[in-house]
TORKOL-4160 file (C-alpha; in steps of 0.2 Angstrom, whole numbers, padded with zeros to 4 digits, m for minus):
197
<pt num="1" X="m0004" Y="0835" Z="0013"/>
<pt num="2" X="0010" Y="0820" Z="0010"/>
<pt num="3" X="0027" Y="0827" Z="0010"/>
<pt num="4" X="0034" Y="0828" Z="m0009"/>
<pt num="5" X="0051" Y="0818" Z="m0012"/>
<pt num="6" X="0064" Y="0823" Z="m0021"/>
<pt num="7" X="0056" Y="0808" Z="m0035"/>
<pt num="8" X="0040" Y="0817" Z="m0033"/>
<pt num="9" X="0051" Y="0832" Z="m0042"/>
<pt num="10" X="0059" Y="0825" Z="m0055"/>
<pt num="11" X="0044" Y="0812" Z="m0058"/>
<pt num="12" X="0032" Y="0831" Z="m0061"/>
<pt num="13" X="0047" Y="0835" Z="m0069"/>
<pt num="14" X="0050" Y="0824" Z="m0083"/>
<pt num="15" X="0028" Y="0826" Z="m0086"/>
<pt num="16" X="0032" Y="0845" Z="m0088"/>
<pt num="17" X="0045" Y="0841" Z="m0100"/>
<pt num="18" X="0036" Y="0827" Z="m0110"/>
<pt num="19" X="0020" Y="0841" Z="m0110"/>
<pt num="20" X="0028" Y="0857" Z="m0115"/>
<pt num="21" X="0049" Y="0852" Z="m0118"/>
<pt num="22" X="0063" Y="0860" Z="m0109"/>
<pt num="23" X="0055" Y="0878" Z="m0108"/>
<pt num="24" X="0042" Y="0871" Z="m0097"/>
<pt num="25" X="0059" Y="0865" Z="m0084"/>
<pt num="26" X="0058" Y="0882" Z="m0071"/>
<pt num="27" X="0058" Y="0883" Z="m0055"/>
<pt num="28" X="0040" Y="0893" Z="m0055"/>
<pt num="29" X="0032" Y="0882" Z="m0065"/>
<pt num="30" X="0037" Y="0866" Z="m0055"/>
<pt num="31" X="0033" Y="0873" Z="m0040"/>
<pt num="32" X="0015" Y="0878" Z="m0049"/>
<pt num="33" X="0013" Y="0863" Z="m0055"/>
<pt num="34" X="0017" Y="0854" Z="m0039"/>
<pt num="35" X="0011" Y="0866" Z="m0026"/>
<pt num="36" X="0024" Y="0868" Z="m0017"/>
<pt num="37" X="0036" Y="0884" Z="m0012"/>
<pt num="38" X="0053" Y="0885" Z="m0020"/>
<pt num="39" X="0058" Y="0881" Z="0000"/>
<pt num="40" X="0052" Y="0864" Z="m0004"/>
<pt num="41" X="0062" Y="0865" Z="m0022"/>
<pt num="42" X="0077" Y="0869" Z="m0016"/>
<pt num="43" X="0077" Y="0856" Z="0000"/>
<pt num="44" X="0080" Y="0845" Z="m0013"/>
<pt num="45" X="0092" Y="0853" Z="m0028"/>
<pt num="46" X="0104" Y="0865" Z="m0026"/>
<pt num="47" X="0100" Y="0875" Z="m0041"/>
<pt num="48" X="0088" Y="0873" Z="m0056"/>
<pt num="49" X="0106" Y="0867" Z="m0066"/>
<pt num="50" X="0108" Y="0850" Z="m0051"/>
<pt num="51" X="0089" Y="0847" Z="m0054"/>
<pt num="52" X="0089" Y="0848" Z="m0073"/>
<pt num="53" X="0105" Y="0835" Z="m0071"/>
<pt num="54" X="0096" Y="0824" Z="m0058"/>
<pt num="55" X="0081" Y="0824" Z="m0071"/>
<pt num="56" X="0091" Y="0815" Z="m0084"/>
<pt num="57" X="0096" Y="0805" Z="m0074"/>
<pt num="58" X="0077" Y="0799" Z="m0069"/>
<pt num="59" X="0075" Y="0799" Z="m0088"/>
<pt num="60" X="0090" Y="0786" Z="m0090"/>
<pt num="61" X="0083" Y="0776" Z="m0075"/>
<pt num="62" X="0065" Y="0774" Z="m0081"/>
<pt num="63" X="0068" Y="0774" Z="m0098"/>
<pt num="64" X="0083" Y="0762" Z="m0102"/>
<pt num="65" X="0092" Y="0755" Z="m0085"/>
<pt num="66" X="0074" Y="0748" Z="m0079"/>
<pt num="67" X="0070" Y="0739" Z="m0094"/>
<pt num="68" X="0086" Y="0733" Z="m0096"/>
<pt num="69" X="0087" Y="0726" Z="m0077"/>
<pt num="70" X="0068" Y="0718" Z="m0082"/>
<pt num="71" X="0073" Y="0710" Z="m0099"/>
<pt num="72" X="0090" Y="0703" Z="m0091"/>
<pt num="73" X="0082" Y="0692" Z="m0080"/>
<pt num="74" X="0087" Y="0676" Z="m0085"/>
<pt num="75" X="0084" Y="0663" Z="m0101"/>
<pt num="76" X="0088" Y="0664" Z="m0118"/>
<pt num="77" X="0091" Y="0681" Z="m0130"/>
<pt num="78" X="0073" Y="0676" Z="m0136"/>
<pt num="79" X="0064" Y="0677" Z="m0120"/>
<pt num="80" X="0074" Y="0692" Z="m0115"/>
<pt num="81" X="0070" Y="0700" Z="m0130"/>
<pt num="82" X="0052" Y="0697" Z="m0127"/>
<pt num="83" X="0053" Y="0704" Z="m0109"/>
<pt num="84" X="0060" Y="0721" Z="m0115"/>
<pt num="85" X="0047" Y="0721" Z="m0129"/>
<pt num="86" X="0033" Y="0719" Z="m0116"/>
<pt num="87" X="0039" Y="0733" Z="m0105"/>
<pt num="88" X="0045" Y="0746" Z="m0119"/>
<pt num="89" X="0028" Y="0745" Z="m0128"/>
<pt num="90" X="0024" Y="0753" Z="m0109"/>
<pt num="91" X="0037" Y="0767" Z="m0108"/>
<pt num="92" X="0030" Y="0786" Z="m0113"/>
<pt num="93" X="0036" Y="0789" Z="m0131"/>
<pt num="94" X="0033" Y="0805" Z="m0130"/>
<pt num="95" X="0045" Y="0809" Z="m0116"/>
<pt num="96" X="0059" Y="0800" Z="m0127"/>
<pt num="97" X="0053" Y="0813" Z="m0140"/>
<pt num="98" X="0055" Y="0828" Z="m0129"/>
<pt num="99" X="0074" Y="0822" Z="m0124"/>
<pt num="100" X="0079" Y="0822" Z="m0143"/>
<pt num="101" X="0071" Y="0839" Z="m0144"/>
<pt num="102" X="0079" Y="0845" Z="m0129"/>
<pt num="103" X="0096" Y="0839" Z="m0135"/>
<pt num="104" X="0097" Y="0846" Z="m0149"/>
<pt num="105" X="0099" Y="0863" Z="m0142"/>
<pt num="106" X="0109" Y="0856" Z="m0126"/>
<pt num="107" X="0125" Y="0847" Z="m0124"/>
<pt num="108" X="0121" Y="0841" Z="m0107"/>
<pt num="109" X="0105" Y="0831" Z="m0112"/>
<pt num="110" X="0114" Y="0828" Z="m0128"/>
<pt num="111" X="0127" Y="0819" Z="m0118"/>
<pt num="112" X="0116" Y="0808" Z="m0108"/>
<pt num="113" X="0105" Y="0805" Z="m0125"/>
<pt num="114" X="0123" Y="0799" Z="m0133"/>
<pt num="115" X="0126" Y="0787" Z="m0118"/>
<pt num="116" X="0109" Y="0780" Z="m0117"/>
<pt num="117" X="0107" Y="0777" Z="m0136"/>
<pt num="118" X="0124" Y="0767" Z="m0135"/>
<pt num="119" X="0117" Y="0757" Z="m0121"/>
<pt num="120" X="0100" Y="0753" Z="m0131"/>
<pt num="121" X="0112" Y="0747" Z="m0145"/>
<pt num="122" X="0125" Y="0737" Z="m0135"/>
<pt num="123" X="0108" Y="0727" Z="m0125"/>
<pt num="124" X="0098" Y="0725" Z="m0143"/>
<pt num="125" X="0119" Y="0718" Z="m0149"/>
<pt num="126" X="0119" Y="0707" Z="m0136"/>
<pt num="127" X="0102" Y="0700" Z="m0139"/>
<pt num="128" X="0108" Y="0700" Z="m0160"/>
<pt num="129" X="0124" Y="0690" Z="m0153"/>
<pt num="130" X="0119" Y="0670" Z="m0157"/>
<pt num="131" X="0128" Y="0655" Z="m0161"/>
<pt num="132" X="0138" Y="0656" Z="m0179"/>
<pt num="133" X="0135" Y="0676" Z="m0180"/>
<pt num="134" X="0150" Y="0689" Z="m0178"/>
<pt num="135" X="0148" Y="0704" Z="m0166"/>
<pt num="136" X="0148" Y="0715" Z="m0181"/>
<pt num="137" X="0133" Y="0707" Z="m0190"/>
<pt num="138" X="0126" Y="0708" Z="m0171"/>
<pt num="139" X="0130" Y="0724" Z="m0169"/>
<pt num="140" X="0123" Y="0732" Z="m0187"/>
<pt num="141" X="0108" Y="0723" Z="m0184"/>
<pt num="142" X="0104" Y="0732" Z="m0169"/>
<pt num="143" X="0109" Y="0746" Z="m0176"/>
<pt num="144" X="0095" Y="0743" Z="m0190"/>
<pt num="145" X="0084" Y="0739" Z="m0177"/>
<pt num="146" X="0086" Y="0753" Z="m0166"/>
<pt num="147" X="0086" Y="0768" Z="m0180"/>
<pt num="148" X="0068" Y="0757" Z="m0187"/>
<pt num="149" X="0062" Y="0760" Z="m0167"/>
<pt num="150" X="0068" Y="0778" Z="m0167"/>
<pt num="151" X="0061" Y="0784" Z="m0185"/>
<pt num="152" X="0044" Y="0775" Z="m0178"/>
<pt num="153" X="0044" Y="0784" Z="m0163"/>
<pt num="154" X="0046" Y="0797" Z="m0173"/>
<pt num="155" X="0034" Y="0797" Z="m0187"/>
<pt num="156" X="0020" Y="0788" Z="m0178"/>
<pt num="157" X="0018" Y="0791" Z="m0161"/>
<pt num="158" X="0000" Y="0791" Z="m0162"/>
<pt num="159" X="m0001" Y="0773" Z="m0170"/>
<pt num="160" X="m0014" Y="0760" Z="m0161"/>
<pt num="161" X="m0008" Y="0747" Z="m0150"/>
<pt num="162" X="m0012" Y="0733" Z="m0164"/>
<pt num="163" X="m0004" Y="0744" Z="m0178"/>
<pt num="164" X="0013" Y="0747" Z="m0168"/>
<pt num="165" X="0013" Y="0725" Z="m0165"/>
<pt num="166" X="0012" Y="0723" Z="m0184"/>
<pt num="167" X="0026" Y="0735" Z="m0187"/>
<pt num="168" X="0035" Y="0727" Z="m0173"/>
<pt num="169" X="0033" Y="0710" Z="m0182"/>
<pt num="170" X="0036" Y="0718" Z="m0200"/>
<pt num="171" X="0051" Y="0721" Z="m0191"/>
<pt num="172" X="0057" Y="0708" Z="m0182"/>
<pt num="173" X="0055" Y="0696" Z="m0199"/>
<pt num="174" X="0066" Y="0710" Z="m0208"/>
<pt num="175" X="0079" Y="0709" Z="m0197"/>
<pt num="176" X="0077" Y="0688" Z="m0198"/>
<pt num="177" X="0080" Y="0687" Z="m0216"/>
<pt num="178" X="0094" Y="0697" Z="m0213"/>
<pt num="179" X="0104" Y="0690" Z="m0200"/>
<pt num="180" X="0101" Y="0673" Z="m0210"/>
<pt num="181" X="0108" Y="0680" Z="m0224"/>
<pt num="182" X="0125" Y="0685" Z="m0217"/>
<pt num="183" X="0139" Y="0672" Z="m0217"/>
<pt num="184" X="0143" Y="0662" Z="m0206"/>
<pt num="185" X="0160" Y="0666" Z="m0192"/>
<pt num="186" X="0173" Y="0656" Z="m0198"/>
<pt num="187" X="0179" Y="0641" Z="m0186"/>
<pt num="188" X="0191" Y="0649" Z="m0172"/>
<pt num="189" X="0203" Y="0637" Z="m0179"/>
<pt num="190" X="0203" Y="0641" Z="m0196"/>
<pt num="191" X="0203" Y="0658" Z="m0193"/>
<pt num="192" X="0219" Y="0658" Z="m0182"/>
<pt num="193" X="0229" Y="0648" Z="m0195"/>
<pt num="194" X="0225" Y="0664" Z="m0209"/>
<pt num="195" X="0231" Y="0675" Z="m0195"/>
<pt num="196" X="0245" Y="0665" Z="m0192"/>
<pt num="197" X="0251" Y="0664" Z="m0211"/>
């Protein structure tokens, strides 16, 4: 039998937690569900409390720090935003769901949701962020977009593939009209002489 890595753990661990939410997160049950001894568990955590932290931060990485690192990979907000569309519509939307669940009943995974939630919003701001628009038109329009991507998750988590791409496009052509009815940033110039007066 191949020896079990300490991303073997948390990758069983993050499927127990999507399959029956934080309850499911014990040391017997991982152990059940991986066959292996609590020796081989605690080889790599020091108690369940570092391995519930180390999950998290597996969650983070999968979920939000990948995609970001895949969408970022050159060209325009458009072709980036078209990456981290490709590569979302992939993640598990269930675990997302078992996450919010978990932290509503505990601070430490409410603290890394908080975090991750802020970095989804600053990466959909930056993609918001074009020529002529302000950083808070940018930044409320990401937040639109992200609380629409939540709530879908949400309500219809059991949506066909081509019935989640015509919300995604109900969507995007939403948020369109919107930023194009916002007004445009005031020349730098301009906008320094009214400070200055």
């Amino acid at each position: 039998m191949a020896r079990t890595s300490r991303n073997d753990w948390l990758d069983e661990g993050l499927d127990a937690l999507r399959d029956g939410g934080e309850g499911a997160l014990t040391i017997d049950g991982l152990c059940a569900r991986i066959g292996r001894t609590k020796g081989s568990f605690y080889h790599h955590f020091r108690d369940i409390a570092a391995f519930l932290e180390a999950l998290l931060a597996r969650w983070e990485e999968r979920q939000t720090s990948a995609p970001i690192r895949h969408a970022d990979g050159g060209g325009a907000a458009e072709q980036r935003r078209q990456r981290l569309e490709e590569i979302v519509r992939s993640l598990d939307g269930r675990l997302d769901l078992a996450v919010r669940a978990w932290a509503l009943r505990d601070e430490r995974a409410a603290a890394v949701l908080r975090r991750v939630d802020a970095r989804r919003i600053e990466y959909l701001t930056s993609l918001h962020a074009g020529p002529g628009g302000t950083r808070n038109t940018a930044l409320q329009l990401a937040r639109l977009e992200y609380a629409a991507f939540i709530g879908a998750q949400q309500l219809f988590a059991d949506l066909p593939v081509e019935a989640t791409r015509s919300l995604e496009l109900a969507l995007h052509r939403a948020l369109e009209l919107l930023a194009a009815d916002q007004p445009a940033a005031p020349p730098e110039g301009r906008a320094g002489r009214r400070r200055a007066r």
